[in-house]
C-alpha positions, 0 to 999 in steps of 0.5 A: 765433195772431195778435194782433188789435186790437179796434179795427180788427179786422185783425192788430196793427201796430206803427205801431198801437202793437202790435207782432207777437209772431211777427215778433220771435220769428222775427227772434230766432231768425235772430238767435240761430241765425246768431250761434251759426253765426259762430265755426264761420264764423270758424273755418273760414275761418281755417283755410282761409286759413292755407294761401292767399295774396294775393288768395285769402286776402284775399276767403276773410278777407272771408267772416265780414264779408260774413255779418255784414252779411247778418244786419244787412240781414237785421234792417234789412229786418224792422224797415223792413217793420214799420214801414211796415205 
């Protein structure tokens, strides 16, 4: 369920100084799930480049870089809605 501050009686805040158990654990799971993802990325992409050359295995090598920082805006957009709530 959700946790409800007695105060105010609406769902906690982290700017209340609670924080959204369900929120962090959703953010974890992402977190965990995609990091578990990256070495088969890492993996498939190194292969796929071994057979390319010039500009196609230079954007196939920026697949892994382009996903990492899918997962951090992912991370960074979380805690800005957290915090602005």
């Amino acid at each position: 369920g959700t946790l409800v501050n007695k105060q105010t009686g609406g769902v906690s805040e982290m700017a209340s100084g609670n924080i959204d158990v369900r929120s962090i654990i959703g953010v974890l799971v992402v977190l965990i799930v995609g990091l578990s993802v990256l070495p088969i990325i890492l993996d498939a992409v190194a292969t796929a480049a071994a057979s390319l050359t010039g500009a196609a295995q230079t954007m196939l090598n920026l697949i892994p870089l382009f996903y990492v920082i899918a997962l951090l805006l992912a991370v960074i957009y979380w805690a800005v809605g957290t915090t602005k709530k």
